[in-house]
ROFISE-472225 format. One record per residue (C-alpha): residue in three letters; x, z, y. Coordinates in steps of 0.2 Angstrom, whole numbers, plus 5000, padded with zeros to 4 digits. Example, Ala and Ser with C-alpha at 12.3 -4.5 7.8 and 13.67 -1.06 7.14 Angstrom:
<pts>
residu = ala, X = 5062, Z = 5039, Y = 4978
residu = ser, X = 5068, Z = 5036, Y = 4995
</pts>
This chain:
<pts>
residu = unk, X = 5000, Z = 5000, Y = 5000
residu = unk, X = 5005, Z = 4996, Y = 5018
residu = unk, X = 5008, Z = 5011, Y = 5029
residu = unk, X = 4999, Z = 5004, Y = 5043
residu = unk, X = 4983, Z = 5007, Y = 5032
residu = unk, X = 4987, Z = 5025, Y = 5036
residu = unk, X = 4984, Z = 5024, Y = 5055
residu = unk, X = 4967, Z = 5019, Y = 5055
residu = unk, X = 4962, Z = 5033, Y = 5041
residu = unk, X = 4972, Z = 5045, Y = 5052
residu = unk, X = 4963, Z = 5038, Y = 5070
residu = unk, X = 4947, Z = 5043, Y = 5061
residu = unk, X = 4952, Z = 5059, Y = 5054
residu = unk, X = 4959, Z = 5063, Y = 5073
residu = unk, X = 4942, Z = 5056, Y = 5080
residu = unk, X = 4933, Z = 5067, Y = 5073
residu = unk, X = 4944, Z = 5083, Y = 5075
residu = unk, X = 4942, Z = 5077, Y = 5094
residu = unk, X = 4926, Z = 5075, Y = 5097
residu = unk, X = 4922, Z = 5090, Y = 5086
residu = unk, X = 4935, Z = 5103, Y = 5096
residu = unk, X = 4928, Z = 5096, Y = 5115
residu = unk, X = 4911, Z = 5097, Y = 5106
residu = unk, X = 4916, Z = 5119, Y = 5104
residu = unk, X = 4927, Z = 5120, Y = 5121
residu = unk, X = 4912, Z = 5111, Y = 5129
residu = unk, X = 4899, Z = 5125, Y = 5122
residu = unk, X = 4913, Z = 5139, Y = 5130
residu = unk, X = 4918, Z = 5133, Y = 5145
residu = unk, X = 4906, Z = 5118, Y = 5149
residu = unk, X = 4907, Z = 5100, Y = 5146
residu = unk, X = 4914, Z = 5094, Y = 5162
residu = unk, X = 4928, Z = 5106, Y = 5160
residu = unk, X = 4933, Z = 5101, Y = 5147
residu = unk, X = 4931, Z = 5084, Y = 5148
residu = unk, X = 4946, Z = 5087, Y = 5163
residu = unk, X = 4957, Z = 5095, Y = 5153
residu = unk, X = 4955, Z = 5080, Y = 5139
residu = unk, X = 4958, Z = 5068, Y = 5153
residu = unk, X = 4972, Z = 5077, Y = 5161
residu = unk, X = 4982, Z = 5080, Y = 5144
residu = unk, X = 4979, Z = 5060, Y = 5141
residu = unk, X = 4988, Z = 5055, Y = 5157
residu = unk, X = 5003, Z = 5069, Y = 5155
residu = unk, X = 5006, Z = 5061, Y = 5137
residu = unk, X = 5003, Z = 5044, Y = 5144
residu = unk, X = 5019, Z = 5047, Y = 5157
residu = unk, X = 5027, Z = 5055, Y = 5146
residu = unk, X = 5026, Z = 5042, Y = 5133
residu = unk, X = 5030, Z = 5028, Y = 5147
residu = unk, X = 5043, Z = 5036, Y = 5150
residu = unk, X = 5052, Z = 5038, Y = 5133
residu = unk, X = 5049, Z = 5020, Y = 5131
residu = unk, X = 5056, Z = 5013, Y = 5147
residu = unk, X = 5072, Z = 5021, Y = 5142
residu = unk, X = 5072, Z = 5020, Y = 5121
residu = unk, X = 5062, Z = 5004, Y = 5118
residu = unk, X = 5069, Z = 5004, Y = 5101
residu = unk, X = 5062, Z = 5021, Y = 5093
residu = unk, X = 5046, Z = 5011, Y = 5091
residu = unk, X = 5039, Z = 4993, Y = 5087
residu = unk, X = 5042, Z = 4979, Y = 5100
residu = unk, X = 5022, Z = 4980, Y = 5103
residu = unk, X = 5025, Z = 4997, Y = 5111
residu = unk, X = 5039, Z = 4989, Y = 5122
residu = unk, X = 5035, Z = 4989, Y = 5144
residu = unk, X = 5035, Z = 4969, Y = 5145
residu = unk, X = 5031, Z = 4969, Y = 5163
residu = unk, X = 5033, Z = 4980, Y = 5178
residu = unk, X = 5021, Z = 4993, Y = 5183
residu = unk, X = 5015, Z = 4982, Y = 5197
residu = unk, X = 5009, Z = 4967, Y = 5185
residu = unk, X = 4989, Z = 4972, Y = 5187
residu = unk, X = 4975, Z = 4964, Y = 5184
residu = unk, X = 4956, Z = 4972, Y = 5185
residu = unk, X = 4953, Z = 4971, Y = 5167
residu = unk, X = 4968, Z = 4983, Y = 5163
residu = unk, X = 4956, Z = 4998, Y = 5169
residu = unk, X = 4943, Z = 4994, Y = 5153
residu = unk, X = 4949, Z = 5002, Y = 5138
residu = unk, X = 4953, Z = 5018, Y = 5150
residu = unk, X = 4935, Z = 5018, Y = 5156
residu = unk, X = 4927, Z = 5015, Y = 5140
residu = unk, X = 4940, Z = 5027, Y = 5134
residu = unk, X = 4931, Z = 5041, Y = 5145
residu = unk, X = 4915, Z = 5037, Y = 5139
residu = unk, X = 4918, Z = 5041, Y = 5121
residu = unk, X = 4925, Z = 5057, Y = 5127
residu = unk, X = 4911, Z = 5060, Y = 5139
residu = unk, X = 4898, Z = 5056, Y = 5125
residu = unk, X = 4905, Z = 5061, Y = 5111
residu = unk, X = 4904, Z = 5080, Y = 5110
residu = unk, X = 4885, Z = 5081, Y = 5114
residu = unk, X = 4882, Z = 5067, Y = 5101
residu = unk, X = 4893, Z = 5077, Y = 5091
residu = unk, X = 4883, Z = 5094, Y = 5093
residu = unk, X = 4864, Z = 5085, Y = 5092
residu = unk, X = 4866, Z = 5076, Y = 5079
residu = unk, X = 4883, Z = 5084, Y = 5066
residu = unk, X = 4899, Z = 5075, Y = 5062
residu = unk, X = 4891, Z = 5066, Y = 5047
residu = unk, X = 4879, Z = 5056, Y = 5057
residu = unk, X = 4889, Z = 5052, Y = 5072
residu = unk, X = 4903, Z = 5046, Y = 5061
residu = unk, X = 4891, Z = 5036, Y = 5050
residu = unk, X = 4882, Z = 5028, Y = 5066
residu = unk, X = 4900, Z = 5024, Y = 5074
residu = unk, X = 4906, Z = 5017, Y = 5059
residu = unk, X = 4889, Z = 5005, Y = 5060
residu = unk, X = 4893, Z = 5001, Y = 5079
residu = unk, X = 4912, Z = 4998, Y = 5074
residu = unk, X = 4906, Z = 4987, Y = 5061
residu = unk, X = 4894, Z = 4975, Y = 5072
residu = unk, X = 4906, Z = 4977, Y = 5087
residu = unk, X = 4923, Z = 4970, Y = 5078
residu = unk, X = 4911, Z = 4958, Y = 5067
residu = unk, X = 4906, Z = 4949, Y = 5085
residu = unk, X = 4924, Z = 4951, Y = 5091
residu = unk, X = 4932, Z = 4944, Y = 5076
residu = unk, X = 4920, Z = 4930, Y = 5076
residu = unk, X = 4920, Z = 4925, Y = 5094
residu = unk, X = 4935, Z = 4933, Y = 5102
residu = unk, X = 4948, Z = 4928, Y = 5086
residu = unk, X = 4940, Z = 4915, Y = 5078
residu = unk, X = 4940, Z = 4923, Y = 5062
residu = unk, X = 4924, Z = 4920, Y = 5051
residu = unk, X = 4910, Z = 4930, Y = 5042
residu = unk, X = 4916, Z = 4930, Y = 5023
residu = unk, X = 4901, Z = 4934, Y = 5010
residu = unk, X = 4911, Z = 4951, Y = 5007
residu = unk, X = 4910, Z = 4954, Y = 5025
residu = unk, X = 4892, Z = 4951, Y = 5024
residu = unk, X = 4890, Z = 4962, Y = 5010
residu = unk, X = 4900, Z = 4976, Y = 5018
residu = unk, X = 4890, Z = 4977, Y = 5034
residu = unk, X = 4872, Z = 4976, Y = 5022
residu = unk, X = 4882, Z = 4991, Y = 5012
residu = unk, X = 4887, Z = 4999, Y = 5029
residu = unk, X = 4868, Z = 4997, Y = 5038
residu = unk, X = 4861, Z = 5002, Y = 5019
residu = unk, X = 4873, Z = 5019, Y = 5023
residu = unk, X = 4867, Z = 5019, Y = 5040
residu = unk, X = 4849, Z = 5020, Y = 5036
residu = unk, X = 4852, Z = 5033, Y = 5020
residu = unk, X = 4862, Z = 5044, Y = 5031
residu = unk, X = 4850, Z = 5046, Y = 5047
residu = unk, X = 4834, Z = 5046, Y = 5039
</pts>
């Protein structure tokens, strides 16, 4: 097995924990809080790891490398943080209504339909009769699970 196989088991293993440790800081301390400290810690470790690449490029892979300077921006840039805070925004209360099982299961279903479009239309990559039978399997999960 390829290691990079473990990366997306271990992104949704550390989702999870997230969402489920800001769900119980939110319940202390209050959502918004905590959402700030989230938020806060993600742009320390963000300069921080900038950082560490600009001076050793070589400790990780070349996708990780600063190809451009700081002041090559276009609008679209901003996206994946702002969608990035809404997961963190939404997550928790989602987390605390409806429990870790059903949250996961229903991102899993929105994961699903979301990289099916992208992969179709975005990367030219096309709907295999497996795919389609692992999104009937997933909605099938979907409908067992929430019901």
């Amino acid at each position: 097995m390829k290691w990079i196989y473990i990366i997306p088991l271990l992104i949704g293993i550390l989702g999870i924990l997230q969402g489920a440790l800001i769900k119980n800081v939110s319940l202390e301390i209050g959502a918004a809080h905590a959402i700030l400290i989230t938020m806060a810690i993600y742009f320390f470790l963000g300069i921080v790891f900038f950082i560490v690449i600009s001076n050793n490029p070589q400790i990780l892979p070349s996708f990780y490398a600063v190809k451009f300077p700081l002041t090559y921006f276009k609008w679209w840039h901003l996206l994946p943080g702002v969608l990035g805070f809404f997961i963190v925004l939404f997550f928790p209360q989602a987390m605390h209504q409806l429990g870790a099982v059903k949250v996961t299961i229903l991102i899993i279903a929105g994961q699903i339909i979301t990289s099916t479009l992208w992969d179709f239309f975005i990367e030219n990559i096309s709907l295999t009769p497996f795919k389609f039978l692992g999104i009937i399997f997933a909605i099938l999960s979907l409908i067992f699970t929430v019901i």
